[in-house]
C-alpha positions, -999 to +999 in steps of 0.1 A: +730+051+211+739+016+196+751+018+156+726+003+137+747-036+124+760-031+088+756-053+066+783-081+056+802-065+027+794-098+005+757-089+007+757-053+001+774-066-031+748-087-042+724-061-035+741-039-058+744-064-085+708-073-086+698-034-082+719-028-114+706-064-134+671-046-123+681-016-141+691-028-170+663-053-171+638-024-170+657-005-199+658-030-222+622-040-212+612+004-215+631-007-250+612-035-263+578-019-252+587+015-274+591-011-302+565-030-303+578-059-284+564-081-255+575-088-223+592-120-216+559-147-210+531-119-219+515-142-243+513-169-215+496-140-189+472-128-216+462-159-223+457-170-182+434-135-184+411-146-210+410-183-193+415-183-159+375-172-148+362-197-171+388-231-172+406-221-138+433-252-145+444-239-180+443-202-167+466-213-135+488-238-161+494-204-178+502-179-151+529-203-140+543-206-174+541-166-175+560-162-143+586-189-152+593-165-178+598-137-150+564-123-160+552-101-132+518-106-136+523-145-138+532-143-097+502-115-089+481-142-102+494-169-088+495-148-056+460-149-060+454-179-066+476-192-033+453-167-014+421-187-028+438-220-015+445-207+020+409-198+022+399-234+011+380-225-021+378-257-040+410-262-060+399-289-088+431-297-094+467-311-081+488-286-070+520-291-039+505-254-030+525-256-001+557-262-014+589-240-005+559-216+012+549-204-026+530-179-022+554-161+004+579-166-027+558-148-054+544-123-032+584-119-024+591-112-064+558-088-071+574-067-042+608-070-053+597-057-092+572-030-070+596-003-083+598-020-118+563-022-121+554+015-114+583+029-138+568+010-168+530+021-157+541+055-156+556+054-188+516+042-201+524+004-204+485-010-200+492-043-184+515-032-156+490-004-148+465-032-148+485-053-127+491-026-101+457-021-097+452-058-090+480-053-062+460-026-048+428-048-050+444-076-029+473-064-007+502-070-026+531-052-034+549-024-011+529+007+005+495-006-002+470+003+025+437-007+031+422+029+033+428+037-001+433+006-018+402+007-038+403+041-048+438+035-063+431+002-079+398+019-099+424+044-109+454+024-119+425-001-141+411+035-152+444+042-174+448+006-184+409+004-197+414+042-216+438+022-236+415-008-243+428-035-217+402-059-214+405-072-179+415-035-171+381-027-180+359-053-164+374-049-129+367-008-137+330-021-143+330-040-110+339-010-097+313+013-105+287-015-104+301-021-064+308+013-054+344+004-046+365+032-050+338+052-071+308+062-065+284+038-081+275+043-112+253+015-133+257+029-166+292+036-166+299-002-153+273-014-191+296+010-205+328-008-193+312-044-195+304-039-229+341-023-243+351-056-224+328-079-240+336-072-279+368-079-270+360-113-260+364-111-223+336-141-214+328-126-175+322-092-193+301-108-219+277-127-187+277-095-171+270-071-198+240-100-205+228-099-174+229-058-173+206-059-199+182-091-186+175-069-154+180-038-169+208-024-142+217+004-162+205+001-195+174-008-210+160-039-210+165-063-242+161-102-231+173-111-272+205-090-266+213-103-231+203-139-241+229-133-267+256-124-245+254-151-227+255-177-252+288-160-262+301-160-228+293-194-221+307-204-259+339-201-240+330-222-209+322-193-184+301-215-161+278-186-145+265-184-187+266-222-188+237-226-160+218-193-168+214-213-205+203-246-183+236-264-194+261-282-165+296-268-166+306-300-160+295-314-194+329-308-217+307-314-246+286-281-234+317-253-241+346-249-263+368-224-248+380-202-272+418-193-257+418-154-275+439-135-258+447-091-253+457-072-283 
């Protein structure tokens, strides 16, 4: 049998160099969480979170700036968003998308940081366990299959959202209101919707209105769900906009509010 080719000597050393800058980057980061301290463009990502559904410009602007930083979930996002652009959603804005093959480049550094990622989850740190599940939810990362990739993204967003992650907590709710990866269950997803929507989130804040304008899982209270969505669409959400008859076009009809996680 042939011997499998080794590698040139100069790149097993680089390898090993950028194992051990890994290393140390994940202590120091295992560090800074114990203490109170954010990761390296978190600000930026939280704030693409709490934008990017309702101003999709300002979110992106901000998930770039968060993985310029070397945020993780600054290229998941922007993964995402690359995937959205292949698919020829409308893009209202001027990006080179196809640049240097960018999406093949972040997808490249989410895998790389796969390792990373799953050491700081399993130490409890709510974003990265949100962010996995979003790799589990659309195909990114390393030993993610299809079969079981809903079932382990409502899990991964399950121990994010017990901690009060927002985002965490409305794609839980999407869930159990889709049956994907639970079994369906309409008054769990109001449940989730609604720990979402006092903390801002403006989808959670549509959907927790429109739970309550059909009555999908609660009961029925047109005031309350009227009032939901004139928060929601307060921050430009444009699904609120039109239920409330305004264009989400008209500037002059929303003023985001840019809150971000605690």
């Amino acid at each position: 049998e042939e011997e499998e080719p080794q590698q040139p000597h100069h790149l097993q050393q680089q390898q090993q160099k950028l194992s051990l800058q890994r290393q140390q980057q994940l202590q120091q980061h295992l560090l800074d969480w114990e203490n109170g301290i954010p990761l390296p463009g978190q600000s930026d990502f939280e704030l693409g979170l709490a934008l990017w559904m309702s101003h999709l410009p300002a979110g992106a602007d901000c998930f770039r700036r968060a993985a310029a930083a070397g945020h993780v979930g600054g290229w998941v996002y922007l993964c995402r968003l690359h995937a959205w652009h292949r698919a020829d959603l409308p893009m209202d804005w001027d990006w080179d998308w196809n640049h240097a093959d960018c999406g093949t480049e972040w997808s490249t550094q989410v895998a790389a940081h796969w390792d990373w990622m799953h050491e700081l989850a399993d130490r409890g740190h709510a974003t990265m366990q949100f962010l996995i599940g979003v790799c589990h939810d659309f195909g990114l990362g390393r030993d993610v299959w299809p079969h079981d990739a809903a079932a382990m993204a409502a899990m991964w967003y399950g121990l994010a959202a017990v901690q009060g992650h927002a985002a965490a907590q409305f794609n839980l709710a999407i869930s159990y209101s889709c049956a994907e990866g639970v079994l369906q269950d309409a008054e769990k997803a109001v449940e989730l919707f609604a720990q979402a929507a006092e903390q801002g989130f403006a989808a959670a804040q549509y959907c927790l209105g429109d739970c309550l304008d059909t009555g999908d899982g609660v009961q029925r209270d047109y005031v309350a769900a009227a009032g939901w969505f004139q928060k929601s669409a307060a921050q430009g959400f444009a699904p609120a906009l039109r239920r409330l008859g305004h264009d989400p076009a008209d500037k002059s009809a929303s003023r985001p509010q840019q809150q971000q996680q605690q």
